[in-house]
C-alpha positions in Angstrom: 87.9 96.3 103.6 85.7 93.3 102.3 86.2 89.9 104.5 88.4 88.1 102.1 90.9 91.0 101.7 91.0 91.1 105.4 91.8 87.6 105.6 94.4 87.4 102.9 96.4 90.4 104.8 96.0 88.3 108.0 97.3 85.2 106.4 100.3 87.2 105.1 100.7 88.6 108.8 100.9 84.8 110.6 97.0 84.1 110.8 95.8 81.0 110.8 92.4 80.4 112.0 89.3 83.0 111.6 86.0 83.8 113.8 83.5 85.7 112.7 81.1 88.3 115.2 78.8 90.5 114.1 80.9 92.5 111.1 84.3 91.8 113.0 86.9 89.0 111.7 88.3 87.6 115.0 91.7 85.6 114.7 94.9 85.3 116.8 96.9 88.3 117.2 99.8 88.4 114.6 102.3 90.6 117.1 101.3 87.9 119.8 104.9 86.1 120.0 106.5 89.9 120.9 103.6 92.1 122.8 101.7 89.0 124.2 103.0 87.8 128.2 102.7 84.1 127.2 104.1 84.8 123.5 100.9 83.3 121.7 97.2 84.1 121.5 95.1 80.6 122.0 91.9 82.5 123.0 91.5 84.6 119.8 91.6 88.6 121.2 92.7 90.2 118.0 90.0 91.6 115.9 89.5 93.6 112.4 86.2 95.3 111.3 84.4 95.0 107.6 83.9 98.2 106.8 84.1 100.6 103.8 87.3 102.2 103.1 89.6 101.8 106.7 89.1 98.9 108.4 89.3 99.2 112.5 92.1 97.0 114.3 92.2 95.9 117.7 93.8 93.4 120.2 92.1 93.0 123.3 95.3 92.0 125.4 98.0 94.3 124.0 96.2 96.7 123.2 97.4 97.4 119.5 94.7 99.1 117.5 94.3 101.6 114.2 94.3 100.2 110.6 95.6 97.5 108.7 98.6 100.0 107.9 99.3 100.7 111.1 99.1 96.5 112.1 101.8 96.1 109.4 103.9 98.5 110.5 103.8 97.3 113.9 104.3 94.0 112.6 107.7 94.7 110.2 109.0 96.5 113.0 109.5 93.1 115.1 109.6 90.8 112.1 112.2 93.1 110.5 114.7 92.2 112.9 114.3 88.1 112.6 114.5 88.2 109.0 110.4 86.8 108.9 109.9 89.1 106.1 111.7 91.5 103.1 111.0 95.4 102.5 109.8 93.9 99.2 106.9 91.7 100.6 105.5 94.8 103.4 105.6 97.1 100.6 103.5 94.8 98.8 101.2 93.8 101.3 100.8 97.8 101.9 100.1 98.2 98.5 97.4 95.2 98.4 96.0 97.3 101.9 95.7 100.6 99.9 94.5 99.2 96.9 91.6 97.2 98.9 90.6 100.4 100.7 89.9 102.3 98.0 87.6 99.6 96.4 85.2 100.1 99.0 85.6 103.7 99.7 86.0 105.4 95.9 87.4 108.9 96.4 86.3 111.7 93.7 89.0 113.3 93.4 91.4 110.1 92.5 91.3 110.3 88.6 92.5 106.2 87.7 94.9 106.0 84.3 95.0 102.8 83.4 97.9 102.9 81.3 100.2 105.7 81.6 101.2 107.0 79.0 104.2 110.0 79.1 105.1 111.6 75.6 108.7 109.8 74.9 110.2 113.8 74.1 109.2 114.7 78.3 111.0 111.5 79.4 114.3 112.6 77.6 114.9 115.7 79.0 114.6 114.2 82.7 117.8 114.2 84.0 118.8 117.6 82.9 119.8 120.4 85.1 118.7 124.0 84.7 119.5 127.3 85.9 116.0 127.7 87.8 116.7 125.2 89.6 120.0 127.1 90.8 118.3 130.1 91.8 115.6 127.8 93.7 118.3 126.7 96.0 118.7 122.9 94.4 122.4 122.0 93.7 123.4 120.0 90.7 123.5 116.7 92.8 120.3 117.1 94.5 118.7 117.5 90.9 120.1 114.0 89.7 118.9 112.3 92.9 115.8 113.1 92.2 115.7 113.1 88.1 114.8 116.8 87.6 114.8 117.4 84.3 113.6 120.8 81.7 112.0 121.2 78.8 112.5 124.5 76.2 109.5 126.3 75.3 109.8 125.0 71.8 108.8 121.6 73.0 106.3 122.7 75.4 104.4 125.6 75.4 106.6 127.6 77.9 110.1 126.5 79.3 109.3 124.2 82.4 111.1 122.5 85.1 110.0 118.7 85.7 109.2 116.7 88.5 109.1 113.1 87.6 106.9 110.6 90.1 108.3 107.3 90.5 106.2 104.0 91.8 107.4 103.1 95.1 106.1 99.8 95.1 108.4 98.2 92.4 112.7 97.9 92.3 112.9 99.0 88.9 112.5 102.6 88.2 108.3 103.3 86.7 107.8 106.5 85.8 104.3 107.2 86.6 103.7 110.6 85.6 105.7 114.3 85.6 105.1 117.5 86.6 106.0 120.7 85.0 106.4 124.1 86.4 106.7 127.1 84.4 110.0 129.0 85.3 108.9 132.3 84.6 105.3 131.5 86.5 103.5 131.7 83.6 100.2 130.4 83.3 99.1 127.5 83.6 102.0 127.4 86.4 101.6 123.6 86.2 101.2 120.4 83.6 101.2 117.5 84.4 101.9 114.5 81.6 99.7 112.6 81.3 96.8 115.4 81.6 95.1 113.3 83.3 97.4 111.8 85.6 96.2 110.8 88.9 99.4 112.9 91.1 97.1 112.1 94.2 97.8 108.9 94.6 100.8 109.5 94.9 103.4 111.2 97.4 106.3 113.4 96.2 109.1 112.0 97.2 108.0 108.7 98.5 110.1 106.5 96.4 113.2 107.9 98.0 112.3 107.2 101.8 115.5 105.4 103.8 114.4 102.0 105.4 113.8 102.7 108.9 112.6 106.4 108.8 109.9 107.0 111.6 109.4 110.3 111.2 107.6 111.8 107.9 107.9 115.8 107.4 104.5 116.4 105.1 104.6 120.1 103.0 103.2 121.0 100.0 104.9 121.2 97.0 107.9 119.2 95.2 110.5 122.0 95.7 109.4 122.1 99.4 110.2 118.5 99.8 113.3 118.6 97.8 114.8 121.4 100.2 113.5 120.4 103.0 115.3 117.3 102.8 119.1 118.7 101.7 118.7 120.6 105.2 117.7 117.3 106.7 121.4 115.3 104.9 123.3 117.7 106.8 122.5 117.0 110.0 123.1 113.8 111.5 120.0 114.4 114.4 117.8 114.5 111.7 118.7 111.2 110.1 115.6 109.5 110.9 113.3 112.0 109.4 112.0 112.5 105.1 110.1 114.8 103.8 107.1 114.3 101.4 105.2 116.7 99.8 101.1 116.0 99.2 101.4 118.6 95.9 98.7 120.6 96.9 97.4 121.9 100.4 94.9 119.2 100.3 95.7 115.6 100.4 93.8 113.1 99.1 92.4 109.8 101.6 94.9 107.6 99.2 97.9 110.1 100.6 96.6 109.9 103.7 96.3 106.1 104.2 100.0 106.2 102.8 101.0 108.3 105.2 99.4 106.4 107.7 101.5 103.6 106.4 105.1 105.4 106.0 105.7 106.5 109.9 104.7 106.6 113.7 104.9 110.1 113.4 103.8 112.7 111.0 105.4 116.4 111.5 102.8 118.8 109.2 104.8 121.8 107.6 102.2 123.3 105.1 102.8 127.3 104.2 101.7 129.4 106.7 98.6 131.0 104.4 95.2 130.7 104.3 95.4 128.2 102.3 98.2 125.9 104.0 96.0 126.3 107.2 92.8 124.7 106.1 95.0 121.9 104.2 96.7 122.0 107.6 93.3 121.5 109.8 91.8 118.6 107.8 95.2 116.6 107.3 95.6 116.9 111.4 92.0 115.4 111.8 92.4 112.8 109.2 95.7 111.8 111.1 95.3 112.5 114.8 94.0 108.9 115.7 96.4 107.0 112.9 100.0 108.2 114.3 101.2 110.6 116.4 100.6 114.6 114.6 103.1 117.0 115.3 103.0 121.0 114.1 105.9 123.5 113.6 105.6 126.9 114.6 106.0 129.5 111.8 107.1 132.7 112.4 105.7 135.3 109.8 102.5 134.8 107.6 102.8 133.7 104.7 106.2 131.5 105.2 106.6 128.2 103.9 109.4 125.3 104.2 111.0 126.5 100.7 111.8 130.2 102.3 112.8 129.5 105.9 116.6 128.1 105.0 118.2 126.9 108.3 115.8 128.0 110.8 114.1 124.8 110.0 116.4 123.1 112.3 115.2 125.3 115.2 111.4 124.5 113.9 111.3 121.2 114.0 113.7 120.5 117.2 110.9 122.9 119.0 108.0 121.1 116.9 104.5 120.2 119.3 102.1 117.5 119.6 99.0 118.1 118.1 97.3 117.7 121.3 99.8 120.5 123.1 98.3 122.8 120.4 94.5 121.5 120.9 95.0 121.9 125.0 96.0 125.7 124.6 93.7 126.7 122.5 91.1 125.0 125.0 92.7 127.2 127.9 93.2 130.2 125.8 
């Protein structure tokens, strides 16, 4: 992040008074009333890095450290609970973070629209249940939570199911693109509208995450997410846990740095293919040193979080760090 954006984030966070050493904005620490002894910082210990892309944080007294993400999360978590600040004003400020991390770091495959534009005939039929979506294991009321909607083929050019993305970052509902999946798998098994919409700057799903969820379950694709979480509504244990799917088994630095930003843990539940295991390996070492990582165990090649039902309970109960996984494949 460039200086200034650092400093505006800062100022938003408490910050008053900047240093500068080297590349390294130095400033009082904006967690220092709750993790510092004496409550305050008057010796400045709290620094952040100019960098491209993911700027470095670190306090060298209570040892916070990670991104800017990460220092806002840290920071709503205590300020939450005095009333300092409103869900509206940290989702900004996230927003601001994201958006000031990607001017210095551009990512290829993050296609900007500048102005979406959805054809008004795809926005009508969202709300509309189909009998796909039956047979895919989504009840009636599930659909409507989350705006499904279908098209006939004589408005598209096959019948499709649609997945419309809303932007988290506002109250009022934006629509900022749909997907569409063939029912009968034809090909091309997806559309999206616009053509060109940029679906990876974006997580399915994330507009619907409860306040105070600390636990994000990351799959792959929109159906995966939407049944993964009816299994988590039924149980009360899992009540602090969402699902989000990355619509695709890679996800893009912008999903990542979200993710970062969502939850102090991220539970990775790609399909157990090729595929889902490579997606698997890179999102694990993009995350490792952001949040805690933890990884389900699958049970027959080629499952994936749409298929298992119930066992999912079992799954992620008996989930592993990372790290568990890293250490016995070391001693293996």
């Amino acid at each position: 992040m460039k200086r200034a954006d650092i400093e505006h984030v800062l100022r938003a966070l408490g910050s008053t008074e900047f240093r500068y050493s080297g590349d390294w904005v130095m400033t009082n620490c904006p967690l220092a009333r709750w993790t510092h002894s004496k409550g305050r910082d008057s010796r400045p210990s709290f620094g952040v890095q100019i960098t491209r892309g993911i700027s470095p944080v670190n306090c060298f007294t209570c040892g916070v450290s990670g991104g800017m993400l990460s220092l806002i999360r840290e920071y709503s978590y205590y300020a939450f609970q005095e009333g300092l600040v409103t869900q509206d004003q940290i989702q900004s400020l996230r927003e601001y973070v994201l958006l000031a991390e990607e001017d210095m770091d551009v990512d290829t495959d993050l296609i900007v629209v500048d102005q979406v534009v959805i054809p008004k005939w795809v926005e009508e039929h969202l709300g509309q249940y189909h009998p796909y979506l039956a047979a895919r294991g989504i009840d009636e009321e599930t659909a409507m939570l989350w705006d499904l909607g279908f098209v006939p083929s004589k408005d598209f050019d096959v019948e499709r199911v649609l997945f419309p993305l809303y932007n988290p970052a506002v109250k009022r509902k934006e629509l900022c693109g749909v997907i569409g999946r063939s029912v009968g798998d034809e090909d091309p098994k997806y559309r999206n509208y616009p053509a060109r919409f940029a679906k990876s700057r974006y997580l399915y799903g994330e507009h619907l995450v409860p306040e105070g969820t600390e636990t994000i379950i990351v799959v792959e694709g929109p159906i995966d997410a939407i049944k993964v979480n009816m299994l988590l509504q039924k149980e009360k244990k899992f009540a602090g846990m969402w699902c989000v799917a990355t619509m695709g088994a890679k996800a893009s630095s912008f999903q990542i740095r979200k993710l970062a930003g969502l939850c102090t843990e991220a539970v990775i539940m790609y399909d157990n293919d090729p595929a889902g295991k490579l997606g698997q390996k890179s999102l694990v070492e993009e995350l490792r040193n952001r949040v805690v990582v933890s990884l389900v165990e699958w049970e027959n090649e080629g499952d994936d979080p749409d298929t298992v039902g119930e066992k999912i309970y079992d799954m992620l109960e008996n989930r592993k760090l990372e790290i568990e996984y890293r250490l016995k494949s070391l001693l293996s």
